[in-house]
N, C-alpha and C positions, 0 to 999 in steps of 0.2 A: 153246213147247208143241208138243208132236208128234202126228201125228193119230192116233194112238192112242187117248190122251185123249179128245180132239175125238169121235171115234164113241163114247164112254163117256158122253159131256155126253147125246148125243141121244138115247141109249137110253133115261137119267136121265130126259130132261123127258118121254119116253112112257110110262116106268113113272111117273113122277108124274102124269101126267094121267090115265091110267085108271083109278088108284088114286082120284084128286081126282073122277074121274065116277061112281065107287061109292061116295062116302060123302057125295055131296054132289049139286046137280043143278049142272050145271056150264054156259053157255051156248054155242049153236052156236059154233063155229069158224067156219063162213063168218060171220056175223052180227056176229061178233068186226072178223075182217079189215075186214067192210064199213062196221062202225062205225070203224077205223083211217082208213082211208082217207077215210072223210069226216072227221076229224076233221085231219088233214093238209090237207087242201082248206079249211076251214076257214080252219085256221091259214094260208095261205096268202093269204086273201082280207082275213083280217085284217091281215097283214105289208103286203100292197099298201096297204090302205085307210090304215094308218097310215104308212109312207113317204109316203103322197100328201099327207097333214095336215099332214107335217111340210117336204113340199116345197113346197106352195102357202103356208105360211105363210112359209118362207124368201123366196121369189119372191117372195112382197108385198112383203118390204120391196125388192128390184130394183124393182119398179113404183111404188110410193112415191116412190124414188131419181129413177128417171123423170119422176115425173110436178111432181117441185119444181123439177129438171132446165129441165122447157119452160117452169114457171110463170116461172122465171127468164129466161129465155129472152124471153115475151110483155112482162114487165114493161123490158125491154132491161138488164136489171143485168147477165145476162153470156151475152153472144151466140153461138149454136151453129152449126156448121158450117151451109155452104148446103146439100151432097153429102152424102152418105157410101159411101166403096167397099166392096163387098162382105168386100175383103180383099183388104190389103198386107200386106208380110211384117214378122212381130214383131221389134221392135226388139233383142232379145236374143239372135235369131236371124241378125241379120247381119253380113256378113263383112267389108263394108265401114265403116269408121268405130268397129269393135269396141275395147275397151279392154285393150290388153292388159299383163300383170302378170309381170314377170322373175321368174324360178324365183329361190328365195335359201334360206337356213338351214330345215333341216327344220322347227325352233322358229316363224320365221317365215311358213314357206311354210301352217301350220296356219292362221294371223289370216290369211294372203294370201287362201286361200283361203274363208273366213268370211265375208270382206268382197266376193270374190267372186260368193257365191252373193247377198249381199245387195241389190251392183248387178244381177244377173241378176232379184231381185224387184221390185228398184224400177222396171227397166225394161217389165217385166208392166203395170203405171201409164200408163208414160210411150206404150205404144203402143194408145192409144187414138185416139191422131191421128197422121193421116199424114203423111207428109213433106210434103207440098204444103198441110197445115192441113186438110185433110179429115176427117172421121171417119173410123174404122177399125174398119166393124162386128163384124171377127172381135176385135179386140183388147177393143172394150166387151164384150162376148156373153163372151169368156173371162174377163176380170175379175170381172164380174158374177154368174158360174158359179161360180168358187173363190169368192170369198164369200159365198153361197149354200151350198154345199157345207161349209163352215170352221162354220156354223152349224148346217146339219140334221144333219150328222154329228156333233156334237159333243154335242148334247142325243140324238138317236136312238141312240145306243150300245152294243147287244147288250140293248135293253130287251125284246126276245123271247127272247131265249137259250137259259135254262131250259126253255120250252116246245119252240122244237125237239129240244134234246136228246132232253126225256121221249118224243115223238113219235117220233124214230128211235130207241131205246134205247137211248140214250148217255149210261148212268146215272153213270157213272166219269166221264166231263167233264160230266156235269149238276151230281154233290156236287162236283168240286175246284169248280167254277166259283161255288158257292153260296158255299165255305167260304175264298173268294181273300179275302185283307183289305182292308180300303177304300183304304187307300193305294195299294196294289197295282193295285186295278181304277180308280183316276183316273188312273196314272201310266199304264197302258195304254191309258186313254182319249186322253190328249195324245198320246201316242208313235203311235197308230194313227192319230189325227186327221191328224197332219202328215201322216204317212205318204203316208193317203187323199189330201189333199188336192195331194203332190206327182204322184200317180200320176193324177188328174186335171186337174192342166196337163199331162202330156205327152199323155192322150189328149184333151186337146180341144184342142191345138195341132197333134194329127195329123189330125184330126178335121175343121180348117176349113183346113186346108193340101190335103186330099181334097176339098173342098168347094171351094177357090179353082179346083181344075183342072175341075171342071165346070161351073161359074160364070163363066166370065173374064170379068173387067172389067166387071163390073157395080156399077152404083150405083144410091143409094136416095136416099130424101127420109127425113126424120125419122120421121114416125109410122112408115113398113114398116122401116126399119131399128129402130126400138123392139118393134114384134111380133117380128121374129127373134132379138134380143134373150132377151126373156120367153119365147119357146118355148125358143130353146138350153136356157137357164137352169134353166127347170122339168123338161124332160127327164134331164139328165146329173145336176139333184140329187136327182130320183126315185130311179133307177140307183144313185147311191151312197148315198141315206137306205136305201132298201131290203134294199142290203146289212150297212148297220152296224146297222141294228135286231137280227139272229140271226147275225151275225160269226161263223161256229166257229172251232177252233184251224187246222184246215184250209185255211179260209177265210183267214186270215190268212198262213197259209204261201205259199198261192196269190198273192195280193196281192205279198207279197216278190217270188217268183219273178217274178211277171208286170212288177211295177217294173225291177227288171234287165232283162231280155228287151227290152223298149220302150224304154226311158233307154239301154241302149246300143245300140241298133237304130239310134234319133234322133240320138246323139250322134256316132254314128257318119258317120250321112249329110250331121252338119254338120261334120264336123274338117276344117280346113284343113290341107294340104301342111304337111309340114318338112324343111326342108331340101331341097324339089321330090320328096320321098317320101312316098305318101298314109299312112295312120296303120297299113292291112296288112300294111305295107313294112317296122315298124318292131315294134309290139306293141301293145295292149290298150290300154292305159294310155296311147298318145299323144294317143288322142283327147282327154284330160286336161290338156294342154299348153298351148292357145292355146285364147281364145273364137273362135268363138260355142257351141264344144262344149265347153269346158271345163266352164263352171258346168255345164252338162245331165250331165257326166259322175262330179263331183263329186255333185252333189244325188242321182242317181240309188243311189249305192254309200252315204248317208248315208241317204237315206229306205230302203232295203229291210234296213239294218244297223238300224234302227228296229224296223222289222216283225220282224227275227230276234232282238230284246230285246223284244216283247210275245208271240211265241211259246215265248221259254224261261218265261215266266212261266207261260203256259197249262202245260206241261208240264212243271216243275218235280217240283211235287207226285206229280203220278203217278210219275215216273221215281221217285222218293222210295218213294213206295208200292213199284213192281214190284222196288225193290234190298233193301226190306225185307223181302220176302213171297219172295225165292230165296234160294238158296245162296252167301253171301261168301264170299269167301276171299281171302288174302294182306292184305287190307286189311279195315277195318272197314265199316259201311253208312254212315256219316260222309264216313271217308275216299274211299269210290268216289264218294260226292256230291261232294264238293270238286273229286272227278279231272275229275269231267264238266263240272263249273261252270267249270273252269279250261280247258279243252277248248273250249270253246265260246266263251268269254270270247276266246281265243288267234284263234278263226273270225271273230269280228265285229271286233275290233280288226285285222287283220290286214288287210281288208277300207277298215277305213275308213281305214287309212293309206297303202293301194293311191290312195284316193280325191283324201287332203289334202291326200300330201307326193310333188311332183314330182320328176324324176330329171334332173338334173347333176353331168355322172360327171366335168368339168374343173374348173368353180369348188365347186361344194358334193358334194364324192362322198361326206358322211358321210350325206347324203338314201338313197342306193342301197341301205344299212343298213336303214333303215324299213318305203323303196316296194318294191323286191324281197324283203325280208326277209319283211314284212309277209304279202305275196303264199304264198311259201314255206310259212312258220309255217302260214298260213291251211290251204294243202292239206294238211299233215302232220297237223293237227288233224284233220283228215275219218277221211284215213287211220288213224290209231291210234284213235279211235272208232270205227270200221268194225271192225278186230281185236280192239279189248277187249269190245263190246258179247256178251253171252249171248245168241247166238242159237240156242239149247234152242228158247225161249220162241217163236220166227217161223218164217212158212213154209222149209221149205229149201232154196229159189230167191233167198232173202236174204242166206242166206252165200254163196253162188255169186256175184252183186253186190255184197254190201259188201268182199266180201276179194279174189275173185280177178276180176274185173273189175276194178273202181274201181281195186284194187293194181297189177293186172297192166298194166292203160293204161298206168299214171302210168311206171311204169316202162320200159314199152316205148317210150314216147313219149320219157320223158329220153334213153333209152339214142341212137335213133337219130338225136335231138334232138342228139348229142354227137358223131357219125358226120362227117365230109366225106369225100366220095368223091373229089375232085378237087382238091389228090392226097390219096388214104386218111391221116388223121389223125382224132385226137380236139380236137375245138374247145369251146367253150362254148355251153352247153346253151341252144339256141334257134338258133341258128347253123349247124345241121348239116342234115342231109335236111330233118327235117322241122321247120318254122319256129316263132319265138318264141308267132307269132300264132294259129296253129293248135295248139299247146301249151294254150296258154290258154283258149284259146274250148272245146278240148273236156276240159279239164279242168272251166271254169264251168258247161257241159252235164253234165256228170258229177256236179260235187257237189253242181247244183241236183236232180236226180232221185237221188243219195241221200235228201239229206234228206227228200224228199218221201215216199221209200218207208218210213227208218225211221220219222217223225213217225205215216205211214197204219199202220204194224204195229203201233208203241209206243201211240197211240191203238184200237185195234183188240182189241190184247191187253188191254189195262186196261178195257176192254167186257164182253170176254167173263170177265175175272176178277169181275167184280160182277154178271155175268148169272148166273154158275155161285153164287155168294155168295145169290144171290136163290134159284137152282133146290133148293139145300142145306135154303133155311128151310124152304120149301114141302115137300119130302122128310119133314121130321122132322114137320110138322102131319101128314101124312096115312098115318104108319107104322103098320103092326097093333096096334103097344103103344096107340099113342096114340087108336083111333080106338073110340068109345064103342061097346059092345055093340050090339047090334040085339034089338030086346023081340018 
């Protein structure tokens, strides 16, 4: 939409209002806002109040856990550490003794990896005791947290939603969200769950990894190592019950983005050396290669490929709405559905095979098909929804970013990505001036703050299409034909 329009809307809701204050008595404006505003406040104090219901009762059962824990303990049927450290390093997180798994058949290297992430969970468990038999307060307080978290989140689930919506006027994702079918809204509820709860092990393993360097070498006796325990615990499942009670589509975008940013931040500062070259030496993806960062890197491109299959759901319908409600052409409103589905579909696949199927380019080079393919497909995907999208409809700083930024990067980047100066030839792309790993990272910079901007227009626009939908009705009650004589 162009602002043309835009200055047309506003004039609308002035000539509707004075119109609406002469045939009717209409209430203060400030009184208006000021009942808004508490009614947000409100809502606000309610969203805490219910977070905390649903966090204290999660935590019960942690304190429960505890407290059969010591009764076992008094009775001597199974005896608990004498110690426990404040924190030793997670078992899943280290370098020594880690398990490591040969790259093999792309077919393969998917179960490799599966089974991967699995030991990576079962070792969450296993480090609750320290190598010397100690407790390992960080590792109980983490365990305890994710499931705590696996439960408040799971029953709290966008069960304020609709309220915030109506409260910001977010009448267009208040109806799709109303009108999401049931199956739809469980299958989001699982896929977000995990999600959450992947993105809460890695901040509470960064979280008491920050915590070990200002603490060092401390130890506890059982009771104070159980209150720290139940505080972690009740804190971090506040923080995420609170958020999954009024989740927006946003909100969910966020989450994605924020999972990559962290999972590869983490994974990164755990990749070991290959071949005595750190993993910037090499590209993205070798952090992918060898634990203790593998599974973190793996999990990480699976849980936020999650998040970006509970956001197409959010946004489906509208995108559905806004291709029915403009001008098609070359193809039908079906068919541009399809284009986009398949569009998207090519982004998250592309993504997860970056994740599953590792690269050997000697024994299995038919992997480099997948893993760099995958990669490729992913970015080209951006790109051609950036140029197909109508951007009539958005500010005109978003064709400026979706086409000739995001295009022109990508390009200038391969180009000199292809360049050696020493001596002047053309090499392969990532090889040349400027490196594989810098390619990457600011390509992933890139098409994460796409998305972000078209999801904030594409939502933004479908707002103001149902605000203008609302200003129309109200237009036609308070027109001269319609409005009763005066005696």
């Amino acid at each position: 939409m162009t602002n043309k329009p835009q200055k047309t809307n506003v004039r609308l809701v002035a000539v509707v209002s004075e119109e609406a204050a002469q045939a009717a008595e209409v209430p203060d404006v400030q009184a208006l806002l000021e009942e808004q505003l508490a009614q947000r406040y409100e809502f606000l104090r309610l969203r805490f109040q219910t977070a905390l219901y649903y966090s204290v009762a999660a935590t019960a059962g942690v304190i429960l856990a505890l407290i059969v824990v010591s009764a076992l303990n008094l009775l001597n049927i199974r005896r608990l550490p004498e110690t426990y450290q404040f924190y030793e390093s997670f078992l899943e997180w280290r370098t020594e003794g880690a398990m490591q798994y040969p790259v093999c058949a792309w077919s393969c290297e998917i179960i490799t990896q599966s089974t991967r992430l699995l030991g990576a969970a079962k070792d969450i468990g296993a480090s609750v005791i320290s190598s010397d038999g100690q407790g390992n307060v960080a590792g109980m307080a983490r365990l305890c947290t994710l499931i705590s978290v696996l439960f408040a989140v799971w029953f709290a689930y966008r069960k304020q939603l609709p309220t915030r919506y109506s409260l910001n006027g977010q009448e267009a994702q208040r109806e799709d969200f109303e009108q999401m079918p049931r199956w739809q809204f469980w299958f989001n509820r699982v896929l977000y769950t995990v999600a959450t709860l992947f993105g809460t092990y890695v901040v509470t393993s960064i979280v008491w990894l920050g915590l070990s360097l200002v603490f060092k070498d401390m130890t506890m006796g059982w009771f104070r190592a159980a209150l720290v325990i139940i505080a972690f615990t009740a804190t971090m499942t506040l923080a995420a019950t609170y958020g999954a009670l009024a989740v927006s589509t946003r909100d969910v975008l966020l989450l994605g983005l924020f999972t990559y940013a962290a999972g590869f931040a983490t994974s990164f500062a755990l990749a070991p050396p290959t071949l005595e070259r750190q993993w910037w030496q090499v590209a993205v993806s070798n952090a992918g290669q060898f634990n203790p960062s593998a599974s973190l890197f793996t999990g990480t491109l699976l849980s936020g490929s999650l998040t970006l299959v509970v956001l197409w759901f959010d946004v489906d319908s509208i995108i559905r709405k806004m291709v029915d409600d403009g001008e098609v052409r070359l193809l039908s409103a079906d068919g541009w559905m399809w284009v986009a589905r398949a569009l998207y579909a090519v982004l998250v696949l592309g993504l997860l095979s970056v994740g599953f199927i590792r690269v050997d380019e000697v024994n299995h080079p038919f992997n480099t098909a997948f893993h760099a393919g995958g990669a490729v497909f992913a970015i080209i995907s951006v790109i051609v929804s950036g140029v197909l999208i109508r951007k009539r409809r958005f500010h005109p700083w978003y064709k400026i970013f979706s086409v000739h930024i995001l295009l022109g990067l990508t390009i200038f980047m391969s180009l000199f990505g292809s360049i050696k100066l020493n001596p002047p030839s053309w090499v392969f792309v990532g090889t040349g001036i400027i490196s594989l790993t810098v390619i990457e990272l600011a390509l992933f910079i890139l098409i994460g703050l796409w998305v972000y901007i078209t999801v904030d227009n594409l939502l933004g626009q479908a707002n103001i299409n149902a605000f203008e939908g609302q200003v129309l009705v109200m237009a036609r009650r308070v027109t001269p034909e319609e409005t009763p004589p005066s005696e």
